[in-house]
C-alpha positions in Angstrom: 56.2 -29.0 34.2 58.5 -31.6 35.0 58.0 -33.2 31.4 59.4 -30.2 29.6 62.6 -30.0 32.4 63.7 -33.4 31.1 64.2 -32.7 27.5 65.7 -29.4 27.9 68.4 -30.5 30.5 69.1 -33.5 27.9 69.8 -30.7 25.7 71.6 -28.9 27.6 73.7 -31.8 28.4 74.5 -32.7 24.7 75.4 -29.0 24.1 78.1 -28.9 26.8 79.7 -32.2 26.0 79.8 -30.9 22.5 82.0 -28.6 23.8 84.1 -30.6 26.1 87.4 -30.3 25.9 87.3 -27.1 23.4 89.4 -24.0 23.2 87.7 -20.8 23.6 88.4 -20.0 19.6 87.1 -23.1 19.1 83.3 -22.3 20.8 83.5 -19.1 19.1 84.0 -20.3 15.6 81.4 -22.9 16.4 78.5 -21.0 17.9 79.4 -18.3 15.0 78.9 -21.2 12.2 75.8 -23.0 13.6 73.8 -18.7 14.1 75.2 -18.5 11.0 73.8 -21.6 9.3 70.4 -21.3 11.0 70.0 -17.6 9.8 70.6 -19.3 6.5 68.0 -21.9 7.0 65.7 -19.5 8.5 65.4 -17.4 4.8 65.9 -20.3 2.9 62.3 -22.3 4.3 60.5 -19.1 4.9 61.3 -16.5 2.0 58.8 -15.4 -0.4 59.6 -18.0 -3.0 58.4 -21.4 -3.1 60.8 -24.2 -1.4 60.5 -25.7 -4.9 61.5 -22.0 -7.1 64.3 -21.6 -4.7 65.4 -25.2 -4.8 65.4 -25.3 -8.5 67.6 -21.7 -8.7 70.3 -23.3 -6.3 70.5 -26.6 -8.4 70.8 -24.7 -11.1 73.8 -22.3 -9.3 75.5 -25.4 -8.3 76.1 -26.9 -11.5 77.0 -23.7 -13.6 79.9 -24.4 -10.7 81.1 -27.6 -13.1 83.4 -26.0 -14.9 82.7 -28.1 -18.6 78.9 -26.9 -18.1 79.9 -23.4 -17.4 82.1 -23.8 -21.0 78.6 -24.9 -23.0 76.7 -22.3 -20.9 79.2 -19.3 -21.8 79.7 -20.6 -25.5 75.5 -20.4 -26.2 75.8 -16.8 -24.5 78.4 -15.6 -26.9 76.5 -17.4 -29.7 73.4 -15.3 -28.8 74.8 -12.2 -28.7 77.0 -12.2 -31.4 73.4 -13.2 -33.1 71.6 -10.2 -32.3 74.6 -8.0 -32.9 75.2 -8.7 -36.3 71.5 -8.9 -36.8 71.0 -5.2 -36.0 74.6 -4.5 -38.1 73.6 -6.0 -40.6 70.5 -3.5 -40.9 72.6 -0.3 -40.2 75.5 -1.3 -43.0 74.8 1.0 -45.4 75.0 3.8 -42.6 77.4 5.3 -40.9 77.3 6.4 -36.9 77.8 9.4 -35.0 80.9 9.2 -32.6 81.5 12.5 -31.1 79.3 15.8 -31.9 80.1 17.9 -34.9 82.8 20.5 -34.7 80.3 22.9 -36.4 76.4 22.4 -36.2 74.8 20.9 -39.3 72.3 22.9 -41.7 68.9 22.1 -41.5 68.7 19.7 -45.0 71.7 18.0 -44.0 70.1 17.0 -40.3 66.9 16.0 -42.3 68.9 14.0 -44.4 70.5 12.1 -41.7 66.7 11.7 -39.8 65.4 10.5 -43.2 67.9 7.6 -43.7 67.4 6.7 -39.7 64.1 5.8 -40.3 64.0 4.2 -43.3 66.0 1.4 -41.6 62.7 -0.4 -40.8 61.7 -3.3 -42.6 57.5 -3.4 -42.1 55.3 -0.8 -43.8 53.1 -0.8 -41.2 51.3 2.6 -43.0 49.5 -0.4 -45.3 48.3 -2.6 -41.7 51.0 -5.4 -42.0 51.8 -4.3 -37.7 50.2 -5.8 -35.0 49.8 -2.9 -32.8 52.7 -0.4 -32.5 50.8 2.4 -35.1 47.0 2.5 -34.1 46.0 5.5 -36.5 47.5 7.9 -39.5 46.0 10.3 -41.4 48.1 13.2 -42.9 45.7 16.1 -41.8 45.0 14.9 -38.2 49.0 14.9 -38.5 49.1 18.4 -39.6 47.0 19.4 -36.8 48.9 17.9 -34.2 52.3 19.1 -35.9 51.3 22.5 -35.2 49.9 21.7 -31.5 53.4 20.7 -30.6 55.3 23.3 -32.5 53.4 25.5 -30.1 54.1 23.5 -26.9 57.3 21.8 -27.1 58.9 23.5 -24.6 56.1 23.7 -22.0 56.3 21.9 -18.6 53.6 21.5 -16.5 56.1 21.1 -13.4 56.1 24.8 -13.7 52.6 25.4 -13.0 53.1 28.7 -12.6 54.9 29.4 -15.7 52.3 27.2 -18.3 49.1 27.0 -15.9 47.4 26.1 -19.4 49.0 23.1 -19.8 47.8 22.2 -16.1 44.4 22.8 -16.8 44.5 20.7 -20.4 45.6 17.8 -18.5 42.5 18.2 -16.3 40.4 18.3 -18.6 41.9 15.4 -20.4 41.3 13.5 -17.2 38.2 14.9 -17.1 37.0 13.2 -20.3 38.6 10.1 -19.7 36.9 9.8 -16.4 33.7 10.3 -17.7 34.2 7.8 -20.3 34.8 5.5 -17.6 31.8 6.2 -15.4 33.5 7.9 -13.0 31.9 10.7 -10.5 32.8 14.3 -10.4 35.2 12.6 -7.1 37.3 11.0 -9.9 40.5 11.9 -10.4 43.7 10.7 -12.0 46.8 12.1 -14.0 48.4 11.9 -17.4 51.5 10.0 -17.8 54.1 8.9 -19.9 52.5 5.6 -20.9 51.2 2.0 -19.6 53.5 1.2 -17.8 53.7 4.2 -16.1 50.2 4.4 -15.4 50.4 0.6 -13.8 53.4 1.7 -12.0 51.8 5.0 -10.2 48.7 2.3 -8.8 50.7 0.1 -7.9 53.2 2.7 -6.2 49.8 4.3 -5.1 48.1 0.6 -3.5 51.4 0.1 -1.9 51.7 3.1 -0.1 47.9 3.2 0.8 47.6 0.2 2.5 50.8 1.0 4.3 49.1 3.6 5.6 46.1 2.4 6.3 46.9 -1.6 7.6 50.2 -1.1 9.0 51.3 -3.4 5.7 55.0 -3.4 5.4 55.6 -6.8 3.6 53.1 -5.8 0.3 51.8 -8.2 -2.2 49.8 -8.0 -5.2 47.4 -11.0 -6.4 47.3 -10.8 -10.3 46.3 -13.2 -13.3 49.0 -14.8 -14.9 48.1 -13.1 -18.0 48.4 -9.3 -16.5 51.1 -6.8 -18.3 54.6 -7.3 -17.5 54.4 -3.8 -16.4 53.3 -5.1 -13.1 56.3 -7.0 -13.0 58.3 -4.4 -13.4 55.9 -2.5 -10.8 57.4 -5.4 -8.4 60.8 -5.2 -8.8 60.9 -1.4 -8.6 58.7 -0.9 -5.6 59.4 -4.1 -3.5 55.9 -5.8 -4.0 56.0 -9.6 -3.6 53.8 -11.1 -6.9 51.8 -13.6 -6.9 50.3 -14.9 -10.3 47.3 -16.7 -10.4 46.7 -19.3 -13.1 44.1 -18.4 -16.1 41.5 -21.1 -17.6 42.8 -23.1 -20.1 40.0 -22.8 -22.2 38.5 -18.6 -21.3 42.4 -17.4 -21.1 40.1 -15.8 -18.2 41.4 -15.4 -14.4 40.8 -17.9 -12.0 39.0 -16.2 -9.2 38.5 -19.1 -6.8 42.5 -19.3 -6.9 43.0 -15.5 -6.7 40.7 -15.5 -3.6 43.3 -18.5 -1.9 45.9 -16.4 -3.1 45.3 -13.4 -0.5 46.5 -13.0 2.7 46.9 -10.1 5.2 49.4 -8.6 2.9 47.5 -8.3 0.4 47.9 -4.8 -0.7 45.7 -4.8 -4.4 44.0 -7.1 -6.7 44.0 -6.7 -10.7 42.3 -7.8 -13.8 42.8 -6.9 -17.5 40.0 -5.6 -19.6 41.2 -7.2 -22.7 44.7 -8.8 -21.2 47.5 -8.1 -24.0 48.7 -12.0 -24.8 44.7 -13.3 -26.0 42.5 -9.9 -25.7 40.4 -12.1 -23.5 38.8 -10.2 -20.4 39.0 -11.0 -16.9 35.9 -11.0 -14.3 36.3 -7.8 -13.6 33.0 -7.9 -11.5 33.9 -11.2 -9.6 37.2 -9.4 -9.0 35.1 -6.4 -7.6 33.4 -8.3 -4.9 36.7 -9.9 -3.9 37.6 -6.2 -3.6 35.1 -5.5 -1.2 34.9 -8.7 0.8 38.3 -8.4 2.0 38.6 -4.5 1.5 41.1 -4.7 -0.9 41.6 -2.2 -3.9 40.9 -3.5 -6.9 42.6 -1.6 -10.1 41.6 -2.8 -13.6 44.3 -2.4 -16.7 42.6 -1.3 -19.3 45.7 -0.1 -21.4 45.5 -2.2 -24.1 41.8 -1.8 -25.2 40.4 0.7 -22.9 39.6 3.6 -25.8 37.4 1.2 -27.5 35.6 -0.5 -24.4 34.0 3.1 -23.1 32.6 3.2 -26.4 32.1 -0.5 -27.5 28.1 -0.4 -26.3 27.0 3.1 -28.1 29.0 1.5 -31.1 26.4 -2.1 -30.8 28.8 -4.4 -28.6 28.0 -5.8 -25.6 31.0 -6.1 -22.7 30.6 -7.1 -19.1 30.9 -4.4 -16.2 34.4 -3.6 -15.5 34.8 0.2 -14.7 33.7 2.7 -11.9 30.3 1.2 -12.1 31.5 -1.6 -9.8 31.3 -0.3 -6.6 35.1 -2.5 -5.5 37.6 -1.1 -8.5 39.6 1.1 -7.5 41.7 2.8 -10.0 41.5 2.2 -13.9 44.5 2.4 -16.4 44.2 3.6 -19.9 46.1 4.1 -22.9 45.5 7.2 -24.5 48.0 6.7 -27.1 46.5 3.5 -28.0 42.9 3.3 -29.4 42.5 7.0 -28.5 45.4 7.4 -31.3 47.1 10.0 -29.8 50.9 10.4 -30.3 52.9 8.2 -28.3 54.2 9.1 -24.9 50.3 9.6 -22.8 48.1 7.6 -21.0 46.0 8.0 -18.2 45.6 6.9 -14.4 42.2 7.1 -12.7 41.2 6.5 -9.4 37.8 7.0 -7.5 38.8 10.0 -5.5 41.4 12.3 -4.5 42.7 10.7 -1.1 43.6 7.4 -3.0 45.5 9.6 -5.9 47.9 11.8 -2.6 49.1 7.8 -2.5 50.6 8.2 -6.0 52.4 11.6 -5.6 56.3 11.9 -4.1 56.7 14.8 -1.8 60.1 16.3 -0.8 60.0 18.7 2.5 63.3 19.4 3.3 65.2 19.5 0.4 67.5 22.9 0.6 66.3 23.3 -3.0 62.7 24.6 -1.7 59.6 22.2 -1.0 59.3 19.8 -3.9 56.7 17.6 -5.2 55.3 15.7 -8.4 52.5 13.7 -9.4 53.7 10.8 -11.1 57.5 9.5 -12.1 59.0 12.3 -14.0 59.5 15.6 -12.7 59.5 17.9 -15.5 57.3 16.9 -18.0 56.3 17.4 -22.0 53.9 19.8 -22.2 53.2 19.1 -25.6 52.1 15.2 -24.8 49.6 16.9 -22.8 48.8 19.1 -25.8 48.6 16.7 -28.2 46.6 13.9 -26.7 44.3 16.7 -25.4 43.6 17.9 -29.2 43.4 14.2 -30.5 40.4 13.9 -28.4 38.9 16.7 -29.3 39.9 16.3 -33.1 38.0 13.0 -32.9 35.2 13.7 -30.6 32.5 11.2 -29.7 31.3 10.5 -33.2 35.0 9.5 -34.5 35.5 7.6 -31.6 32.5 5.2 -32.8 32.9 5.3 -35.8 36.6 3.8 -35.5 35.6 1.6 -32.2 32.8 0.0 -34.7 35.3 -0.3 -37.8 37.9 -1.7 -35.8 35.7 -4.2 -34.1 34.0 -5.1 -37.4 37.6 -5.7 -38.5 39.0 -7.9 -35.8 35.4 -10.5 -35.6 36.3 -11.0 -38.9 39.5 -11.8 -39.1 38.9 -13.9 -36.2 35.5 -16.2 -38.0 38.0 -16.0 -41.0 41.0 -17.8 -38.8 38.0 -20.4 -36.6 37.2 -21.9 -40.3 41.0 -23.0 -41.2 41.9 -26.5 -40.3 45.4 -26.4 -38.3 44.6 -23.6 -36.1 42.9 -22.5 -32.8 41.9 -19.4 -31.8 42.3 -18.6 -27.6 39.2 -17.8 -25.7 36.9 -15.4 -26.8 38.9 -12.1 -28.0 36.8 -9.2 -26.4 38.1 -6.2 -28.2 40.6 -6.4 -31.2 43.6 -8.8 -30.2 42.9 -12.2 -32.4 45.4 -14.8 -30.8 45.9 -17.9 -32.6 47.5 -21.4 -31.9 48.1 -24.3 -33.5 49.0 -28.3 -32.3 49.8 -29.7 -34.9 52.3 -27.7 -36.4 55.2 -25.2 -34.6 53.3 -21.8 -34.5 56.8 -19.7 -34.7 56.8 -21.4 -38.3 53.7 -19.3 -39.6 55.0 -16.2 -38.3 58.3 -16.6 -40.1 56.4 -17.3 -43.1 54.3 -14.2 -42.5 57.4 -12.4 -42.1 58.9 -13.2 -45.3 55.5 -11.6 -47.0 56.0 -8.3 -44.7 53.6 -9.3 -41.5 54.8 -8.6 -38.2 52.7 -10.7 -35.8 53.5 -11.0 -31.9 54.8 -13.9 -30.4 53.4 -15.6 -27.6 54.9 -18.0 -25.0 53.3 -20.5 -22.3 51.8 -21.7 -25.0 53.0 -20.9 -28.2 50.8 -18.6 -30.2 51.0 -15.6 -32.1 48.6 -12.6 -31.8 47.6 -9.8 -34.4 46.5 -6.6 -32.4 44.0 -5.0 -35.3 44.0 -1.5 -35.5 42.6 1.6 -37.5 45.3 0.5 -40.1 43.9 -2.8 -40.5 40.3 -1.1 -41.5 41.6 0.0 -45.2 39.9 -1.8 -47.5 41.5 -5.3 -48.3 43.7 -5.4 -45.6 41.4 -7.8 -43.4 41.6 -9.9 -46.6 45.5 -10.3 -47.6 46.1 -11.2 -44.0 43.5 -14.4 -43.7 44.4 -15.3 -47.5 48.2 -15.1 -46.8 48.1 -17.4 -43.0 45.5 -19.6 -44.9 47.8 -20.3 -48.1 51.1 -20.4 -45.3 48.6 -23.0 -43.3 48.1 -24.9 -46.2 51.7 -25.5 -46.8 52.5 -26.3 -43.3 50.3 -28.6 -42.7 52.5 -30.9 -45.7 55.2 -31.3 -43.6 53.9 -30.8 -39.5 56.4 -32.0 -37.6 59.4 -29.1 -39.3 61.2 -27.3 -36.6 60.9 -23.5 -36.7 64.0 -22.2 -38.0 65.1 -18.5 -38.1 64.8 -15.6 -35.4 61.9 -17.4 -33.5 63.3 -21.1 -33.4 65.5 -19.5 -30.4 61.8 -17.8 -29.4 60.7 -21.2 -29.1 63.8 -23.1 -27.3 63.6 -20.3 -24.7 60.2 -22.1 -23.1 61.9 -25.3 -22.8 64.9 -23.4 -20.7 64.4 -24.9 -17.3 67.1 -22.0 -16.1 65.0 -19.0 -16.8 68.1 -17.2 -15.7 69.5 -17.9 -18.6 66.8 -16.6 -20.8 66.8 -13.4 -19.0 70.4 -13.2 -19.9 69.7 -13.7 -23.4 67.5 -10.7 -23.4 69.6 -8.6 -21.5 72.0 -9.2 -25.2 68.8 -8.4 -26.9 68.3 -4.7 -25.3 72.0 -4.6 -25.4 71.7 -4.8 -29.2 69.6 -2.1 -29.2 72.1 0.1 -27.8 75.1 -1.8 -30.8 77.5 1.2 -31.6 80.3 -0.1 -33.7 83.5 0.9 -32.5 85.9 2.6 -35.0 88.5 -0.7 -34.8 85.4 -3.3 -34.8 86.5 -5.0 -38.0 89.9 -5.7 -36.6 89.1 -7.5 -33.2 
């Protein structure tokens, strides 16, 4: 062992005549630098961002340091939200805001009133189909159906099981349904919540927790396709799960699995795929997915927020779609959107998952609290009753028959639209839309300038990023006759008169849309939507106008 003495006395020798001649203060302050600076090196190589992400993020610190960048960077800030301010004043103008509550309470007309000019500050009338999304059904007796469903439940709370033990059991049998739908056994299990997000949160939360449990992992990931919700990024930051995205084919928009499979490790605490994914409505291998599941005994949980009310009953309604439910022995849990293509009201969803020890994962149970033992199934604690109520009766209102009926009109609807949109020169459509999301692209003009356009004629399409492209989610809405028709006639006639003059910058609300991909400081562009939702929130002050 002789070979390894030499080198370590050397060292040892450089050490101490480093510190020849030193005061004691002197040693301190330099031991304390060097731990110091080591610690430092220590996260920088090995944290959970790449060497390249965390080398861009520091350049990027450094020169928002140089104080005539930090001027330009400050000036486009206050440019952007002055922007969407007086964007969202200039559509409350002709109304005045509440400061302080009434010294008396208002009559009943006057409170209407004041409700009625609220929400006729929207611009789209998405009651004729010009929405993407957002409103998936209306019908004026199915409204006056569920009108007196929630007058009768609005204050129930199924945290008080005790109290409304009715409402308990129409949430089982909500889940009931929905499970079925999904091919799930009389094991399955699950929960109504608020919403998508919420439901991707709880499995998340629930995968986290379970393979904590069950591995000993304490430093969880999540392997996900690029093109998953951002609800799983949110599922991230709230619950301290490392993400990792995994790129999509250029040409499917579908998951790459042999990446995903290179992209586990040991902490590795779920896998996920998207049955349609909400930028393209294209659909991951679920199955493929599945058996990565089950090589590496992994859960597997599929979001099927988006389109999942039309999948369970695209096959009785003539469509084929792939496996991607509890028929695959590897998923896990399944995510649903009741107030999506099941067109309940919104505010209810549903999480599923095989069986009842994997759903104890997604509950939060207090012991010792002096307030008495407390526990709850999903985020909130108390909970509307009448969301329960409501979604429960939609089903039932609908039943099986309505549900095919609209799954085959809606479909019908969106293969149009999208042969219609194939057949006009200057635009693409992304991969092979399996539900009713129709996304479109074009290169040879900017995108963001046909959605302006649509805009002006009262179209509210969604914008896409990484690439550019704009989708149209079709729903029920879309289905009234001629609808299907205005929209390809109107983006073939805007086509048309883009493609005279290509190369045009997008100008408007989107042009910023569009400058925001080429941002190599994606900080920045999170700061410009943190003015966006700050907008939201805009209450004038009473002295506005004179600072």
């Amino acid at each position: 062992m002789d070979f390894v003495k030499v080198p370590l006395n050397q060292a040892k020798l450089g050490i101490n005549q480093i510190f020849v001649g030193k005061e004691p203060w002197q040693i301190v302050t330099i031991t304390t630098s060097s731990v110091l600076l080591l610690s430092w090196l220590y996260g920088f190589i090995f944290d959970d961002d790449s060497l390249l992400e965390r080398g861009k993020r520091t350049f990027f610190d450094i020169i928002q340091l140089i104080p005539s960048v930090r001027k330009e960077i400050d000036g486009k800030k206050k440019e952007v939200w002055e922007g969407f301010r007086n964007e969202h004043r200039e559509r409350t103008k002709n109304l005045s805001y509440l400061r302080s509550l009434p010294d008396k309470g208002l009559k009943n007309e006057d409170i209407m009133d004041l409700l009625e000019g609220n929400l006729k500050m929207g611009d789209y009338n998405w009651k004729d189909g010009l929405v993407s999304g957002s409103v998936y059904y209306f019908d004026p007796e199915w409204q006056k159906l569920l009108t007196k469903v929630y007058e009768k439940t609005f204050f129930t709370n199924p945290l008080h099981c005790d109290v409304f033990p009715g409402i308990c059991k129409i949430e089982t049998e909500v889940i009931r349904m929905a499970a079925e739908l999904f091919h799930g056994d009389t094991e399955t299990c699950g929960t109504v919540t608020t919403g998508g997000t919420e439901s991707i949160l709880m499995a998340c939360k629930t995968w986290r927790d379970y393979m904590r449990k069950t591995k000993g992992i304490k430093k969880p990931e999540m392997v996900v396709p690029r093109t998953i919700h951002s609800a799983f990024d949110k599922a991230a930051q709230y619950f301290c799960i490392r993400i990792k995205y995994v790129p999509v084919d250029p040409k499917t928009y579908k998951v790459d699995l042999k990446a995903m499979e290179r992209a586990i490790t040991k902490n590795t605490v779920m896998l996920a795929g998207s049955v349609p994914n909400f930028p393209y409505g294209t659909m991951d291998d679920i199955e493929g997915i599945s058996k990565l599941g089950l090589k590496y005994n992994i859960p597997v949980h599929v979001d099927s927020c988006l389109g999942g009310f039309l999948t369970v009953f695209m096959e009785k309604a003539g469509y084929s779609i792939p496996l991607y439910d509890f028929k695959l022995p590897g998923v896990s849990s399944i995510s649903a959107d009741t107030h999506k293509y099941a067109f309940t009201p919104k505010g209810s969803s549903v999480v599923l998952y095989r069986n009842k020890d994997f759903r104890h994962f997604q509950y939060t149970v207090t012991t010792d609290w002096p307030g008495g033992v407390y526990g709850s199934p999903a985020v909130n604690g108390s909970r509307a009753g009448a969301n329960i109520t409501t979604c429960w009766a939609t089903l039932l209102h609908f039943g099986t028959d309505g549900y095919l009926k609209a799954t085959g009109d809606i479909l019908r609807t969106a293969k149009y639209i999208e042969e219609k949109l194939r057949k006009i020169d200057g635009l693409f459509i992304f991969g092979e839309p399996v539900t009713s999301v129709v996304a479109f692209g074009s290169k040879v003009f900017e995108i963001y300038r046909l959605a302006t356009d649509m805009g002006k004629l009262g179209w509210n399409l969604n914008a896409l990023q990484f690439p550019s492209g704009v989708h149209l989610a079709v729903t029920h809405l879309h289905t009234q006759p001629g609808v299907a028709d205005k929209f390809v006639n109107d983006v073939e006639n805007i086509v048309r008169e883009l493609m005279k003059r290509p190369e045009k910058p997008v100008e408007g609300g989107l042009a910023l849309y569009g400058a925001a991909q080429v941002v190599p400081d994606r900080s920045l562009v999170g700061d410009f939507i943190n003015y966006y939702i700050d907008a939201m929130y805009y209450h004038p002050c009473e002295n506005e106008e004179e600072k």
